[in-house]
C-alpha positions in Angstrom: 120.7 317.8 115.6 121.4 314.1 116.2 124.9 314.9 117.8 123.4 317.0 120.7 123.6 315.8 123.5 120.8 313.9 124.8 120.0 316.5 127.9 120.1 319.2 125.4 117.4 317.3 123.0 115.2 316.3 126.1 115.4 320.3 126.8 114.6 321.7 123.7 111.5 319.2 122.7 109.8 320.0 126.1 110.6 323.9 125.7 108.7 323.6 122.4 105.4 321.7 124.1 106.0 324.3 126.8 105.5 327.3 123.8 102.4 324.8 122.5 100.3 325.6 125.7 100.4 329.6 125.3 100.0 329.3 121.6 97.9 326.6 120.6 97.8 327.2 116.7 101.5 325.7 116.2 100.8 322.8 117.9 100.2 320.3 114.7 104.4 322.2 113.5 106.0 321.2 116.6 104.3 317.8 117.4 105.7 317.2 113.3 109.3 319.1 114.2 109.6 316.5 117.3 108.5 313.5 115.5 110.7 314.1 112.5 114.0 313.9 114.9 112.3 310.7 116.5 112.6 309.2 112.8 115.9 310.9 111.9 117.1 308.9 114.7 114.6 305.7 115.1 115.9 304.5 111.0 120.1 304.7 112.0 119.0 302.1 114.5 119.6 299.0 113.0 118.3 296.0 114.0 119.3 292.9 112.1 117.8 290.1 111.5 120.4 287.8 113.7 119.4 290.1 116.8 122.9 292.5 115.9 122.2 296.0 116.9 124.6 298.5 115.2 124.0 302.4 113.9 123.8 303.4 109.8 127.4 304.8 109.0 128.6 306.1 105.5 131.2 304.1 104.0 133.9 306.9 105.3 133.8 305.9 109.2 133.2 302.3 108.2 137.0 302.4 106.7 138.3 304.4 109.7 136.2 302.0 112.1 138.3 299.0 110.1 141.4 300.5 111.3 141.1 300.2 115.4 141.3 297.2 117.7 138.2 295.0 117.6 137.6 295.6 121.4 137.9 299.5 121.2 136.0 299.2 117.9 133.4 297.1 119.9 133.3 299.5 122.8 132.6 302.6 120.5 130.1 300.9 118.4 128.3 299.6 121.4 128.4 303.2 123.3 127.0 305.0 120.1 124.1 302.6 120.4 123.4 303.4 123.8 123.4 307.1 122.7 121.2 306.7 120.1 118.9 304.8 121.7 118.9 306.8 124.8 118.0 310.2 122.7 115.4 308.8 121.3 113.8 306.9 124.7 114.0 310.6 126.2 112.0 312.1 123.1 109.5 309.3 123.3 109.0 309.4 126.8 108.3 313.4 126.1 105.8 312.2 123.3 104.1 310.1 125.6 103.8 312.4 128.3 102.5 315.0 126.0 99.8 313.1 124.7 98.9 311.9 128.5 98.7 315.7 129.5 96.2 316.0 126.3 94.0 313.2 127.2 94.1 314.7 131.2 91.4 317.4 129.1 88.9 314.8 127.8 88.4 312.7 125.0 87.7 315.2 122.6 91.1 317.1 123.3 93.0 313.6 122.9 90.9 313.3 119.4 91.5 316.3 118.5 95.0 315.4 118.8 94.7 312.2 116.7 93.7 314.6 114.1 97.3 316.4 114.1 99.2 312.9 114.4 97.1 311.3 111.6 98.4 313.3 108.6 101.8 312.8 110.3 101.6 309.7 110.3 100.7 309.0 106.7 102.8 311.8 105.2 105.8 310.9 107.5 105.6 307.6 109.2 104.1 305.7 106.9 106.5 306.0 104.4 109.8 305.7 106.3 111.1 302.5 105.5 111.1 300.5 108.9 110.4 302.6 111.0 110.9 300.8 114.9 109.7 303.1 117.2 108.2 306.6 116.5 104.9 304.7 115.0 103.9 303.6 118.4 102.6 307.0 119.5 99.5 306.2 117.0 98.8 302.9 119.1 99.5 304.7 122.5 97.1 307.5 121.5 94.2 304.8 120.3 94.5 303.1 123.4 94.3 305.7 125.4 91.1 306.9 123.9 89.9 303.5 123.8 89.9 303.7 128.1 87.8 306.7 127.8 83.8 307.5 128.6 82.6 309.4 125.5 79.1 310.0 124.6 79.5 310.8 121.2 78.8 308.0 118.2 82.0 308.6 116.8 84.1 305.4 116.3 86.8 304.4 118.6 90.2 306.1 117.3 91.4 302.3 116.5 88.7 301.7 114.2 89.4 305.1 112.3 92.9 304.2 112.3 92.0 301.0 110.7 89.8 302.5 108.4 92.3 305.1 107.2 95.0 301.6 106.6 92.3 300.4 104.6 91.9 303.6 102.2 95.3 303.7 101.7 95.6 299.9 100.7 92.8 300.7 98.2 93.6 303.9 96.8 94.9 303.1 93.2 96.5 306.6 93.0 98.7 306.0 95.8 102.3 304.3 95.0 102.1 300.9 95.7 105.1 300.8 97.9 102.7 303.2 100.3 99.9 300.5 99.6 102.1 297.8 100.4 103.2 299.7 103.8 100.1 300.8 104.7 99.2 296.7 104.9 101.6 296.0 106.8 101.0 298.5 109.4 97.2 296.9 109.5 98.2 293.5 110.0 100.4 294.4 112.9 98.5 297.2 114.2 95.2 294.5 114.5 97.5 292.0 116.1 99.4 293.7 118.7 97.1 296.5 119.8 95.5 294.6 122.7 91.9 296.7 122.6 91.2 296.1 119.0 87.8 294.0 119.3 87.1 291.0 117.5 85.0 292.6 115.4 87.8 294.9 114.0 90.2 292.2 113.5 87.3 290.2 111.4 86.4 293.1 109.0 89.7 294.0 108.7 90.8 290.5 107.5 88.0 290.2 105.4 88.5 293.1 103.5 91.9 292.4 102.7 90.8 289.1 101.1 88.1 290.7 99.1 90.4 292.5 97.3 93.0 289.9 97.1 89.9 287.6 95.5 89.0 290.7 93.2 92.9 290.9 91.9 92.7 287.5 91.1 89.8 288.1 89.4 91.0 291.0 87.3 94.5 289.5 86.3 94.9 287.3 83.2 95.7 283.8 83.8 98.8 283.2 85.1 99.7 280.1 82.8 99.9 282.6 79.9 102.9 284.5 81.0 105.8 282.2 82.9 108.1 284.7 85.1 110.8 282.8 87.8 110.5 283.9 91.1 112.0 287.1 91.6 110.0 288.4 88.9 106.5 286.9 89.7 106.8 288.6 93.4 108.2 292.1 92.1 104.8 291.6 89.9 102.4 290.8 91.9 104.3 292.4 95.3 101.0 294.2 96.3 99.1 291.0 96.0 101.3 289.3 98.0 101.6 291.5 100.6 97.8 292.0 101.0 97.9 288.0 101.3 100.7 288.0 104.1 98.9 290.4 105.7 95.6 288.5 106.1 98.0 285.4 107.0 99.5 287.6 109.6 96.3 288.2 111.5 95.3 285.0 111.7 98.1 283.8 113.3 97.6 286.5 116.0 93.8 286.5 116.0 92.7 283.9 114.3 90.5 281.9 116.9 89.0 285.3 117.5 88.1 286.2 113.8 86.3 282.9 113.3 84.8 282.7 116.5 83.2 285.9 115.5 82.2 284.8 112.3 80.6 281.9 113.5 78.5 284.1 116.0 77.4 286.1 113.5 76.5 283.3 110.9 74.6 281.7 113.7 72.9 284.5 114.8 71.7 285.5 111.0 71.0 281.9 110.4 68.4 281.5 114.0 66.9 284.9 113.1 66.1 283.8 110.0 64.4 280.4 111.5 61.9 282.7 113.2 63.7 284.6 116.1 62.4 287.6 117.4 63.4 290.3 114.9 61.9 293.1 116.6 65.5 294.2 117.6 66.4 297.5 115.3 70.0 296.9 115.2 71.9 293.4 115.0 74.5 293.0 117.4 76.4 291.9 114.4 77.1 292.7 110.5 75.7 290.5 107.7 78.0 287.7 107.3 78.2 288.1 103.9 80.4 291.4 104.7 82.6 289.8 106.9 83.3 286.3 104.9 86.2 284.7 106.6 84.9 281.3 105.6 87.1 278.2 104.6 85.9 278.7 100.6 87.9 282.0 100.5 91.0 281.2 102.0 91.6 278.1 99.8 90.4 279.9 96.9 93.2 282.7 97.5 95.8 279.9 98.6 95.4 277.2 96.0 95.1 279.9 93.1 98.2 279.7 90.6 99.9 282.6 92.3 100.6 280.5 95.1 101.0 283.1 97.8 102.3 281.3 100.6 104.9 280.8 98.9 106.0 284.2 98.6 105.4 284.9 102.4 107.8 285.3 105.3 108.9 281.8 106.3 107.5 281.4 109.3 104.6 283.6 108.6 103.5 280.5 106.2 104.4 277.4 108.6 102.4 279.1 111.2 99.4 280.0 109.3 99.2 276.6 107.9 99.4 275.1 111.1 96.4 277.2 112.1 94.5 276.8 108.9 94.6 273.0 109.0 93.5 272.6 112.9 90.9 275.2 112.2 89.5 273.8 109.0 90.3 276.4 107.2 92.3 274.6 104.2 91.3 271.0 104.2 94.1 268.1 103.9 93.9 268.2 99.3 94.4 271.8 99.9 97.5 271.2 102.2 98.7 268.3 99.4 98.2 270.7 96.7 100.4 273.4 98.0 103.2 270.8 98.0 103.2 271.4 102.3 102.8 268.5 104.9 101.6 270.1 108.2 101.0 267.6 111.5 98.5 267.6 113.4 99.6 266.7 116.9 96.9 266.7 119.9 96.0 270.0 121.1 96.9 271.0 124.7 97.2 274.6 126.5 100.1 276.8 127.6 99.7 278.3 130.4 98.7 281.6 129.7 101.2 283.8 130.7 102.4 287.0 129.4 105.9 287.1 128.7 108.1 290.2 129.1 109.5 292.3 126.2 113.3 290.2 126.7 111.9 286.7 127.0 109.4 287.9 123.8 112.0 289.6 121.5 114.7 286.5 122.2 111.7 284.2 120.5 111.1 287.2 117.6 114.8 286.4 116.8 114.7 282.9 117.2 112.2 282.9 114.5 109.0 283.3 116.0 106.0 284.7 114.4 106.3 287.3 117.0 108.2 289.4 114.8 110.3 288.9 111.7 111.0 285.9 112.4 113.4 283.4 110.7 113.6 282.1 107.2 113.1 283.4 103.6 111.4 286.9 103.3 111.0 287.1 99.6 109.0 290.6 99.9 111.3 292.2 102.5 108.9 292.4 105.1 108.6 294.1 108.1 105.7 294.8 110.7 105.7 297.8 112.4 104.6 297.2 115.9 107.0 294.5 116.7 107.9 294.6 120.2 108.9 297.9 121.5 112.6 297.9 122.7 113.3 301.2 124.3 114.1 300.7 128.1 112.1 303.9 130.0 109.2 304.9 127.6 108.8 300.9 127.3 106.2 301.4 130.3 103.6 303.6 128.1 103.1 300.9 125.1 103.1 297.7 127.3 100.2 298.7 128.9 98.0 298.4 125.0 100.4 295.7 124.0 99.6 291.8 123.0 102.3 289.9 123.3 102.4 286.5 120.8 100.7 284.1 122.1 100.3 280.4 119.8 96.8 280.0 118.9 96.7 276.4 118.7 96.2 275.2 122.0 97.0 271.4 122.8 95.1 269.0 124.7 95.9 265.1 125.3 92.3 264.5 124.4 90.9 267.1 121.9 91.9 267.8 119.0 88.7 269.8 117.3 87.9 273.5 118.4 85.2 273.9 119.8 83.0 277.4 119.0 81.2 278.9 122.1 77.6 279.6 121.7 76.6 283.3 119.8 76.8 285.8 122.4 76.8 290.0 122.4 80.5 290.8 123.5 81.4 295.3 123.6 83.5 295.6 121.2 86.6 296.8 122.1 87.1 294.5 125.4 90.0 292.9 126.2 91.6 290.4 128.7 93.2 291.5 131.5 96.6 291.8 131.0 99.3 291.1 134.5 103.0 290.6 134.9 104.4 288.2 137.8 105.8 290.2 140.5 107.9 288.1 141.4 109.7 287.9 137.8 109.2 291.6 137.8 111.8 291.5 141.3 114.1 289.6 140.0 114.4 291.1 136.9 114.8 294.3 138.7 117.9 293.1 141.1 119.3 291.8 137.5 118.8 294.9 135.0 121.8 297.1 134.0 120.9 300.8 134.2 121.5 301.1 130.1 119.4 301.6 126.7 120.9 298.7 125.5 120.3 295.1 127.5 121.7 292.0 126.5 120.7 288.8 127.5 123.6 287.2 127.5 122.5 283.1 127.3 121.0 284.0 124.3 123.4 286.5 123.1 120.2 288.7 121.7 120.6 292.4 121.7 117.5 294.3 122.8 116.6 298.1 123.5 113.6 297.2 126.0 113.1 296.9 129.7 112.0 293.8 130.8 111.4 295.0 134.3 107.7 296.3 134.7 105.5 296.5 137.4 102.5 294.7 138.1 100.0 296.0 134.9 96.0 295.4 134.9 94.2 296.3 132.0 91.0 295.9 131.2 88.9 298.0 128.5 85.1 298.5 128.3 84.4 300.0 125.1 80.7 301.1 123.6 79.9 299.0 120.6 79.5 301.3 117.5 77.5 300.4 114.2 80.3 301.9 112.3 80.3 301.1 109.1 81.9 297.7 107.6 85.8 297.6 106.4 84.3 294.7 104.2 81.9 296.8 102.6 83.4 299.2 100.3 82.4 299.8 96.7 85.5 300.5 95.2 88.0 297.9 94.5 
């Protein structure tokens, strides 16, 4: 139970993993018992929106809670936290460690053990409504794989975990509160999952505007039927999402997506020119499967349903910051959504990655980071928002992109240039390191508790800022799996 004590909990779970070893059959029951407590006690941690981090009570200790001093009523409330939060650090960390022990066996145990976690996940996970924590095993588990030699022609674990998103967003039969889920999990799986390649994060955005073009397409005209606000997104809530979604990875990937586009339009367009075509395999899909082009996006954005107007607040200032540097909605298309967006000259930020305090203060100050600030007309949420418990913390940073602004400023450019077509693996990634100096002084400064709080900010946070020196660099064997773009069913 929740109540027991965390040693107790910690005991039990690895007693069970312990059982899994001499009887291997029960292994997809207890990996489900474990993760089941995880959620229990991941969704009475509540994060609010101003940063506030409190535990889910029922209305009967919120009365008796009334009745004490503020301070002693502080102190209690802020001690249960740490409890909570400690608990479920302890089962993570177990999680993790499990899953390490399973990839210590090959690639093909650590598959096999997707497998198990998979149905979990969508029967489970998925449809817990904002789940924090307990979904970060399924990144943790794709990374991992995603570091691993393998032989086979099986796609990488983070493209099947895509793919599986995908089905779900499609599948009419499924409720459309799963659907709507199930897109947001993609959008912030493809933007913080560090190894995803470019080529992931291109199909993946692509297929989520082919179907929002084909809803468009099937809908009758919006003019007919006038609905205020409120009703027009409870409506068309799927649509919407599936928009923000899209808008989502862009402002994470976007200068990845197009570049990516662009190399494979280029590469079609010099083949076709008279190229040597006696290569059997392309090093990149048909464009036409992978549109991410400027007609689309202001086709989706300009049509009646307005769908940037419905998204997260600084979901949409971001995107159309991005769309207008990039080209991607021209200035009519900018006047037409009733938005003015400036264009200042480009120049870099250093490129630095920041640590998980310095990263969740922005998240709260509205930052696109996370939930951000502003109107969220569709309640949203993204699942892989930055992961705030202080000891497991160490697993997830290692496969983690931080937010990073994908405009980068210049004093004396302000167009993007496109670098020339060229046959990256997919599945590479920068190399990701931490200052150690930061690193030592955050370690002389950090409280041994579940909870810190950065006091200047007065932002609550469950993670460790304190990490050691991390490198990681992924190699992964390009795969001609096939196309998120290119289903037939819509």
């Amino acid at each position: 139970k929740q109540a027991m004590p965390v040693k107790y909990q910690g005991w039990y779970a690895r007693q069970c993993l312990a059982v899994v070893k001499h009887v291997p059959t029960i292994q997809a029951q207890v990996i489900e018992l474990i993760l089941d407590k995880c959620l229990e006690i991941d969704v009475e941690i509540i994060i609010n929106d101003s940063g506030e981090v409190s535990i889910e009570t029922d209305q009967g200790d919120k009365e008796e809670e009334e009745s004490n001093a503020k301070n002693k009523e502080a102190a209690e409330a802020r001690k249960t936290v740490d409890d909570m939060a400690e608990k479920l650090d302890l089962l993570m960390l177990i999680m993790f460690g499990h899953v390490n022990s399973e990839a210590s066996s090959g690639v093909d145990t650590l598959r096999r053990l997707y497998r198990i976690l998979a149905p979990v996940f969508a029967s489970s996970i998925l449809t817990t409504y904002r789940s924090k924590f307990v979904q970060f095993i399924m990144l943790y588990v794709c990374g991992l794989e995603s570091t691993m030699q393998t032989s086979s022609d099986e796609p990488n674990l983070y493209r099947q975990f895509a793919t599986k998103l995908i089905d779900i967003l499609l599948d009419p039969t499924k409720p459309a509160i799963i659907r709507q889920s199930s897109a947001c999990y993609l959008a912030s799986f493809i933007s913080r999952a560090s190894y995803v390649c470019n080529e992931t994060a291109c199909e993946s955005v692509a297929a989520l505007l082919k179907w929002a073009e084909t809803y468009i397409q099937t809908i009758s005209s919006p003019e007919e039927n006038i609905f205020d606000k409120k009703e027009q997104c409870e409506l068309h809530a799927l649509f919407y999402t599936v928009c923000q979604a899209a808008f989502y990875i862009m402002c994470f990937r976007g200068s990845e997506v197009i570049r990516h586009y662009n190399e494979a339009s280029n590469f079609f367009t010099s083949r076709a020119v008279g190229s040597d075509e006696s290569e059997v395999f392309a090093p990149f899909l048909d464009p036409e499967y992978i549109d991410v082009s400027a007609k689309r996006w202001q086709y989706i954005c300009l049509h009646p349903l307005r769908p940037l107007n419905f998204c997260l607040e600084s979901v949409r200032t971001e995107f159309l910051h991005f769309a207008s540097e990039f080209g991607l909605l021209s200035a009519d298309a900018v006047n037409k959504l009733g938005t003015s967006v400036s264009s200042p000259k480009l120049q870099r930020k250093p490129a630095r990655i920041m640590t998980a305090a310095t990263l969740e203060v922005q998240r709260r100050k509205g930052g696109v980071g996370g939930l951000g600030g502003g109107s969220n007309p569709l309640d949203s949420f993204f699942p892989f928002d930055p992961y705030l418990l202080r000891r497991s913390h160490e697993f997830v940073e290692r496969f983690y992109r931080n937010w990073e602004e994908q405009l980068v400023m210049k004093e004396e450019e302000t167009e993007i240039e496109y670098d020339a077509p060229q046959t990256e693996e997919c599945g590479s990634a920068n190399d990701v390191t931490f200052d150690n100096d930061e690193a030592e002084e955050l370690d002389e400064e950090e409280e041994d508790e579940s909870l810190h709080e950065e006091s200047d900010r007065n932002v609550e946070i469950l993670g460790n800022p304190n990490q050691p020196q991390l490198h990681a660099k992924f190699a992964i064997k390009r795969e001609r799996a096939q196309s998120f773009a290119s289903y037939g069913s819509w």
